[in-house]
C-alpha positions in Angstrom: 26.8 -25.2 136.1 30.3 -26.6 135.7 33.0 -24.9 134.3 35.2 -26.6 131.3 38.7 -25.3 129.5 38.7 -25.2 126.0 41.9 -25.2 124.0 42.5 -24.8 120.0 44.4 -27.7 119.0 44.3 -27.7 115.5 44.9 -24.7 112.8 41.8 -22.8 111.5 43.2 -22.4 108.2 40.2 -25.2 106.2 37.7 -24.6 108.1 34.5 -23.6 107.0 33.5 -19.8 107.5 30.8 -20.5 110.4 33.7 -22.7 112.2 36.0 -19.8 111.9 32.9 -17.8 113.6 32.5 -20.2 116.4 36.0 -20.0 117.5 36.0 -16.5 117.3 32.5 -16.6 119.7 34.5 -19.0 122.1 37.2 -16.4 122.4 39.8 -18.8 120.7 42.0 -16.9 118.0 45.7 -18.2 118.4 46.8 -22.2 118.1 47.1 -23.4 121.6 44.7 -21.0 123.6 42.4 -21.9 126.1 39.6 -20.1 127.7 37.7 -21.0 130.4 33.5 -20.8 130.1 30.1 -22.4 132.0 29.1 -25.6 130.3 25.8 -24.2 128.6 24.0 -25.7 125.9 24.7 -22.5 123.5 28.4 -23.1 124.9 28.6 -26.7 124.1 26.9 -26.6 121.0 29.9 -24.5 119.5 32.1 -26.5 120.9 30.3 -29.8 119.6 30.4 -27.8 116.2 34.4 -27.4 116.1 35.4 -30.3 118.2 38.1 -31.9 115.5 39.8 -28.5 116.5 39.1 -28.3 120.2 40.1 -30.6 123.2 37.7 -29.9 126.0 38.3 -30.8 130.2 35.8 -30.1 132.3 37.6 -28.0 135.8 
């Protein structure tokens, strides 16, 4: 599987609850964080889910 880099670009602050739960899942909790995870379809689909507050590149 390839890996990507997630990073929270955008504030959390009017988001919907289950948003605020997927960022949380992803490991993302400050503005400007980035984790690193496989690119798996549970993976993607929180990141598909919260992408107006993500920016994604694959490594």
């Amino acid at each position: 599987m390839a890996k990507i880099k997630i990073t929270q670009v955008r504030s959390r602050i009017h988001c919907t609850k289950r948003q605020k739960l997927n960022l949380d899942a992803l490991g993302l909790r400050k503005l400007n964080a980035s984790v690193e995870h496989e690119a798996t379809p549970q993976i993607l689909g929180m990141v598909n889910k919260t992408k107006h507050l993500v920016k994604v590149t694959e490594i």
